[in-house]
N, C-alpha and C positions, 0 to 999 in steps of 0.2 A: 101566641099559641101556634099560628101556621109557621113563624121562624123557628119554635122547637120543633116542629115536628117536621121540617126540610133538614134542620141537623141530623134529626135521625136518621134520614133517609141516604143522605151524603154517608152519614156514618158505617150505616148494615151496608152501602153501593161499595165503602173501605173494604169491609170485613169480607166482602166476597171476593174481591180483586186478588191480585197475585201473591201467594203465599205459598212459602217452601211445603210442599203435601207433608211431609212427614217430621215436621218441624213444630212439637207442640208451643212453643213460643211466640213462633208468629200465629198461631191458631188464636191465639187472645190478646195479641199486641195491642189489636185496634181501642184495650181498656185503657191505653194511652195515649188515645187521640183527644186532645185539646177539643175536640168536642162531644168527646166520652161523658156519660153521665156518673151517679156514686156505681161506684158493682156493692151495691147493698150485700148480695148473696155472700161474694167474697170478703165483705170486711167482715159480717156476723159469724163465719164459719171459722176466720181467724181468731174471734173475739172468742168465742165457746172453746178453740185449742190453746191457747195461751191462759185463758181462765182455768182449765182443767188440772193444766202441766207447772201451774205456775201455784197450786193451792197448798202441795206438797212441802213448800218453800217456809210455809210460815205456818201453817194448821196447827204447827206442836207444841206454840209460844206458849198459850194459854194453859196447856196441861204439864209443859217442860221439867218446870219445879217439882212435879208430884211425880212425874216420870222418873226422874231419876232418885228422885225419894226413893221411889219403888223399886230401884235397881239394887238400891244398897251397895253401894259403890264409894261411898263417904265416909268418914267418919264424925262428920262433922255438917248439921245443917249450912255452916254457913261457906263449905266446899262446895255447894252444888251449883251455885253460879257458874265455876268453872268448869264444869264437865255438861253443864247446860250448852254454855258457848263453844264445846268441842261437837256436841251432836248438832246445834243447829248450823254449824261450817261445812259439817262435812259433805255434806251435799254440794256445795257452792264449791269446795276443794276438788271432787266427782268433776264438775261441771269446767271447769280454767282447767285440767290436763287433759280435755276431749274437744274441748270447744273448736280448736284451727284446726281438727282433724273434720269435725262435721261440716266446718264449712267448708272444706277440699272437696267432699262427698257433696257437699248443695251445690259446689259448682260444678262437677261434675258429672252426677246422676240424677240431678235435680231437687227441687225444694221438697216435693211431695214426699217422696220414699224418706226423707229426713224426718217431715213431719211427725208420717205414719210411725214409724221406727219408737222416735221418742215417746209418743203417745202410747205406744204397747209397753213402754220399760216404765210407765207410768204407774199402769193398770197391774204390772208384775210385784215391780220393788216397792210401791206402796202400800200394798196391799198386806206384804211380807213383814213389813213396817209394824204394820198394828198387831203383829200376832206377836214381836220380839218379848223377850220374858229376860234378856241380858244386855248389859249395857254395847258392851264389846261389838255383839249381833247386831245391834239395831244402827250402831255408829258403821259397820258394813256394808249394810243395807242402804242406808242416808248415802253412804258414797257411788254402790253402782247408780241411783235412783240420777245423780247426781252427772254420773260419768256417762250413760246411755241416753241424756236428754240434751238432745244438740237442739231442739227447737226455737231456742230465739232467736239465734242467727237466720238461722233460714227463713224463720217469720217475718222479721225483719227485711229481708232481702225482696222476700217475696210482694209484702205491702206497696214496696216502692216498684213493683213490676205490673200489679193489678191496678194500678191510680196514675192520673196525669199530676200537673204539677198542681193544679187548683186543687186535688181533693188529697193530696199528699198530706198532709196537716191532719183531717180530719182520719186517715186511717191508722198514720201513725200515735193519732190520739186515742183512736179503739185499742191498739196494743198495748197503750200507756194505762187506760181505762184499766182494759182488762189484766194487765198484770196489777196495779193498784186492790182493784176490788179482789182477786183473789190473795191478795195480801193482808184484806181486811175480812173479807167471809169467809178464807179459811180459819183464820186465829175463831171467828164467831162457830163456823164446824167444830172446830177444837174444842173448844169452851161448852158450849151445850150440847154435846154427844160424850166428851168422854166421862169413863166412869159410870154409865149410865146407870148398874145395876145402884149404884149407892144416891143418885138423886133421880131417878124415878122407878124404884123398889113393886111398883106395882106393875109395871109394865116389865121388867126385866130380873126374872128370880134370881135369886143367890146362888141357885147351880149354872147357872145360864153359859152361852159362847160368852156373853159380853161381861161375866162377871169373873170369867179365870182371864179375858184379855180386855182390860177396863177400859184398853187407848184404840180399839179395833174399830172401834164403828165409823169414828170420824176417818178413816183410809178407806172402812167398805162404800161409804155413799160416793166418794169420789171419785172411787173405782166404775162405780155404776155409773157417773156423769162422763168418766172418759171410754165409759164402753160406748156411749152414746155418739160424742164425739168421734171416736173415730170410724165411725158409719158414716157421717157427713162429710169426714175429710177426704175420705176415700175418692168422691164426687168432685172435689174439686180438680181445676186444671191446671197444669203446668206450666211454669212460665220459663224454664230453663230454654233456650235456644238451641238446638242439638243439628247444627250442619255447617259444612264447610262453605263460605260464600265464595272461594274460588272455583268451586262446581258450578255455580250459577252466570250464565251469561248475563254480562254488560249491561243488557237494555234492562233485565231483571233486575237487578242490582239497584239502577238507579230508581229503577218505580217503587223497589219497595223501601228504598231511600226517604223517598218522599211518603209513602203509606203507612210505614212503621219504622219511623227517624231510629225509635232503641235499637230494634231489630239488626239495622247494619253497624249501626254502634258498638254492639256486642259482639259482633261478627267478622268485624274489620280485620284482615289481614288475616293472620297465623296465630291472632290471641287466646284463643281458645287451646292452642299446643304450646302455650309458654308455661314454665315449669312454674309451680306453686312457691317453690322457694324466690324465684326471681319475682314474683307477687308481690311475696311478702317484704322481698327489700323496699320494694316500688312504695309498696302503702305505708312502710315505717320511713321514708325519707320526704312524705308529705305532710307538712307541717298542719294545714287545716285538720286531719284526720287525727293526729295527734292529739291536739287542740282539744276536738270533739270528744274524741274515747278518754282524753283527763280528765275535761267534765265530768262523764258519765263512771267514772272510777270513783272520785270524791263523792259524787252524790251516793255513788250505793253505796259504796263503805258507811258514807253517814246516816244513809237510811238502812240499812241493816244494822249497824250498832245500836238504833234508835227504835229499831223493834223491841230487838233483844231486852234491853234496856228498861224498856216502857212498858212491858209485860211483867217483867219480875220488879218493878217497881208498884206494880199496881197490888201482886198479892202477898210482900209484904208486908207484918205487921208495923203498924201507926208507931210503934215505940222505936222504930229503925228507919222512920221515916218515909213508911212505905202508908197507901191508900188502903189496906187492909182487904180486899177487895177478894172476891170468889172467881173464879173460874167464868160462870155465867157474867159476874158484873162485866168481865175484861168483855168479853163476847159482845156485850151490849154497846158497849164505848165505840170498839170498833167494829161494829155491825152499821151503826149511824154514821159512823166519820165513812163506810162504803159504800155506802146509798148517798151519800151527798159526795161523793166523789164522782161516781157515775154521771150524776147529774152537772157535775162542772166538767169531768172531760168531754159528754156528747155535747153540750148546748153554749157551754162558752170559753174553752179552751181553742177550739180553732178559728174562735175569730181572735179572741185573747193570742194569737201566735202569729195570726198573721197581722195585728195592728203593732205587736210590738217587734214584731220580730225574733228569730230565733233565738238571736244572742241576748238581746235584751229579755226574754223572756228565761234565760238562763240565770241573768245577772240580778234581776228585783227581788225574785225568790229568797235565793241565797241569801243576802245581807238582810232580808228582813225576818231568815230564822234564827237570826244569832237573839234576840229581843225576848223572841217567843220560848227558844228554850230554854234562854236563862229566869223564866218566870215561873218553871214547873217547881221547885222544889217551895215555892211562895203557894203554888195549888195543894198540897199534901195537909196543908193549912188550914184549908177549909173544911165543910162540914154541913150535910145534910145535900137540898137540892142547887146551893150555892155551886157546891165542889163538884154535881153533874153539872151543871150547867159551863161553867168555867172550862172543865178538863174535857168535854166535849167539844165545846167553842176550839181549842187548844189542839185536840187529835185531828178534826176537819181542817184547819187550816194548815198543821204543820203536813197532813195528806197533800193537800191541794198543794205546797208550793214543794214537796218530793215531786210530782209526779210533772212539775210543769219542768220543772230541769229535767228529767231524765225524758221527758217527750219530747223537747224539741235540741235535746241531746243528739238523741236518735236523727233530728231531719238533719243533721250537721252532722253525722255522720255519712249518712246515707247517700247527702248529695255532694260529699267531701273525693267521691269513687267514683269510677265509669260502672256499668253492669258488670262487664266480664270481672271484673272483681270484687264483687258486692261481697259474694258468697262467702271469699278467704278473708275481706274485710272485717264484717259482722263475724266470723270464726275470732277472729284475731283481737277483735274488739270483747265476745262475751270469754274468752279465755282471762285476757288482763281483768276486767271488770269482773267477773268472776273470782277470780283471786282477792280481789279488794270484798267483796262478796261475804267471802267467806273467811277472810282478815275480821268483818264489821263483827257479827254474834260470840267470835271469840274474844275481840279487843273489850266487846262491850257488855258480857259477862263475868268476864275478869276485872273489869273496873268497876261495874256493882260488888264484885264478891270484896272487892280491895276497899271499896266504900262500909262496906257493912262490918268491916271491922276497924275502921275509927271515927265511930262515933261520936269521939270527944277529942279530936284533933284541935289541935286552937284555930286552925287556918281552912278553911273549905272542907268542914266535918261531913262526913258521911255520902247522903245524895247529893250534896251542894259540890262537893270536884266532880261529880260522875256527868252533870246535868254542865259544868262548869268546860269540862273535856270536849262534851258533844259541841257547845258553842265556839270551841277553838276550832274544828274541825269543819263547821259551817265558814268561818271565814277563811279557810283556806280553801273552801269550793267556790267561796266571791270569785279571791285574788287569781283562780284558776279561768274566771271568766273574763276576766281582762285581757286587754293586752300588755304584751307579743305575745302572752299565754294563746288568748283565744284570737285568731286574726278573724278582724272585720272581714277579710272574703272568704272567711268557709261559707258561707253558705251560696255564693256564687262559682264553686270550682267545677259542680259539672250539673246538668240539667237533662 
């Protein structure tokens, strides 16, 4: 106890010491002193902006089917898969032509105003969302929502600026956390709010707002959780660095060399006035970085397809080889597989990342989902509490090992870059990833829509090539963890 509490004391004696006045970066460097503790405040206020921003993304899996039912947009039930996978893209299409511009802007102007920014396009285009009454509209809407939200780069960027190296793991697992869980509580929003007037008739009358717009309620709560949020984020501090270290004398230079190592890191030379284009060459001619953002490309293409996928697999009917399932069931599946996510990314993912390692913790995932997916269409088989039990066991796990490739994705990214170009990196990273993003819900409603009309193929009938696909597509996110693919020193190229 007296050696923590002399850390501290060394610590706040950092914090006071010599820092640029007008330079909010070094105002909080010292959360990168090797003997910094968690910034609890900071990781939970990231956790609540990426959970908010990131709910939008999947909330409409659960009602997608009936949504575009309701568009009349078809001719044919068994067209709506593909115009399914053109609305849940278009967002993530939004998202890959903005993306390296926002992080120009987060290195620029800083992380915060990027945040702020995207959180209000949140609260706007979502909201607009649930009111659409046409298909055309709401696929417009899905795009600015899409194109206005530059927050994960920044978030990203940011994480690795509030944490030293020991707790680096654990905050990049709160982003991972939290974009997962809203991956799973939204679909569970989705699922028990929409429609409301038609399954809870006493609470919500037949003339009601929510009975001429039946998808609106599940946009208004989350509109009300990012009005909340972005009160909080408003609070927090900036970690952009905004001066020129050739202003500063020599002796200063060096002491805050020593007091905040990132600080002159970031600051070194003329970096901060090197063009973004010459950036960008820089980070596309580094192989580790590469490396990393391929990873993180294959895994979300395959876990966005495997949304998509998984949701209109569940409320098909049993005769097309679907789990027959309601709205609420979906909701409930993935309501559990989110709570037992949370629970593995806070309590055992960062020690899980730091015993195996980044890249190993990239590579066991992978190869052991190729097993699991190819076992789903053997669960449509079951029947009563067998088939929850099984396709829950099934949703939790196949959760856990997405989120553990795409968390320590990110640490191989992040520490694949110096600071001064985190910003255009993470841009440059959610544009490509983004595109694959938003490739995954179209590829992968079009190949349910492609399955459900041959059901009587003699070779891989129906869900068995859809379920058959996803498993090819997991072993190309293995062979992507390898190497030369993946080199053993990403994650030694900058600290």
């Amino acid at each position: 106890m007296a050696d923590d509490a002399e850390d501290q004391q060394i610590l706040l004696q950092k914090k006071k010491e010599i820092q640029y006045p007008n330079c909010p970066g070094c105002k909080c460097a010292y959360l990168q002193h090797p003997d910094a503790g968690i910034p609890y405040k900071e990781f939970l206020s990231v956790f609540l902006l990426i959970f908010v921003a990131s709910i939008p993304v999947s909330s409409l899996y659960p009602f997608l089917y009936f949504m575009v039912q309701d568009f009349h947009i078809t001719k044919s039930d068994k067209e709506i898969g593909f115009y399914a996978g053109l609305l849940g893209a278009s967002l993530l299409v939004g998202r890959a032509l903005t993306a390296v511009h926002w992080g120009i802007a987060a290195d620029k102007y800083g992380r915060k105003p990027v945040m702020v920014l995207s959180l209000i396009s949140v609260i706007v285009f979502h909201t607009l969302f649930g009111l659409c009454k046409n298909f055309w509209v709401a696929l417009a809407t899905r795009f600015l929502l899409g194109g206005f939200n530059g927050m994960h780069g920044a978030v990203k960027a940011y994480i690795s600026e509030i944490s030293n190296q020991q707790h680096e793991a654990l905050g990049i697992s709160m982003v991972g956390t939290s974009w997962g869980l809203a991956l799973i509580i939204g679909p569970a929003l989705g699922g028990y709010l929409s429609q409301p007037a038609l399954k809870y008739p006493s609470v919500f009358g037949e003339g009601s707002l929510f009975a001429r717009y039946p998808y609106f309620l599940p946009s208004l709560c989350n509109t009300v959780l990012a009005t909340g949020a972005l009160c909080i984020i408003i609070q927090l501090p900036e970690t952009l660095h905004k001066h020129n270290i050739e202003d500063m004398e020599e002796s200063a230079t060096e002491q805050m060399s020593v007091v905040w190592p990132q600080c002159s890191k970031s600051t070194e030379g003329k970096s901060s006035k090197r063009r973004y284009s010459d950036v960008k060459r820089s980070l596309l001619s580094r192989k580790p970085f590469i490396g990393a953002m391929a990873v993180s490309c294959i895994c979300s293409f395959h876990d966005m397809a495997y949304s998509e996928i998984f949701s209109l697999w569940c409320v098909t009917p049993k005769s097309t080889g679907g789990l027959n399932f309601t709205t609420d069931n979906v909701a409930k599946v993935l309501g559990i597989s989110g709570f037992a996510l949370m629970v593995f990314q806070i309590l055992i993912f960062p020690h899980l990342a730091n015993f195996l390692g980044p890249i190993m913790t990239t590579r066991v995932p992978a190869v052991l989902s190729v097993p699991l997916i190819l076992a789903y269409p053997g669960i449509a088989t079951l029947h009563g509490w067998v088939l929850w039990v099984i396709l829950n066991l099934a949703s939790i796990v196949k959760t856990f090992f997405s989120m553990m490739i795409l968390n320590a994705s990110f640490i191989l990214l992040n520490n694949s870059v110096p600071q001064e170009e985190r910003g255009v990196a993470n841009g440059v990273s959610m544009t490509v990833v983004s595109i694959f993003k938003a490739i995954g819900p179209a590829v992968g409603g079009s190949l349910f829509a492609w399955g459900q009309k041959r059901q009587d193929a003699y070779i891989l009938p129906g869900n068995d090539m859809v379920f058959v696909a996803l498993a090819v597509i997991a072993i190309i996110g293995y062979i992507s963890t390898l190497e030369p693919f993946l080199p053993q020193s990403t994650f030694k190229s900058y600290h």
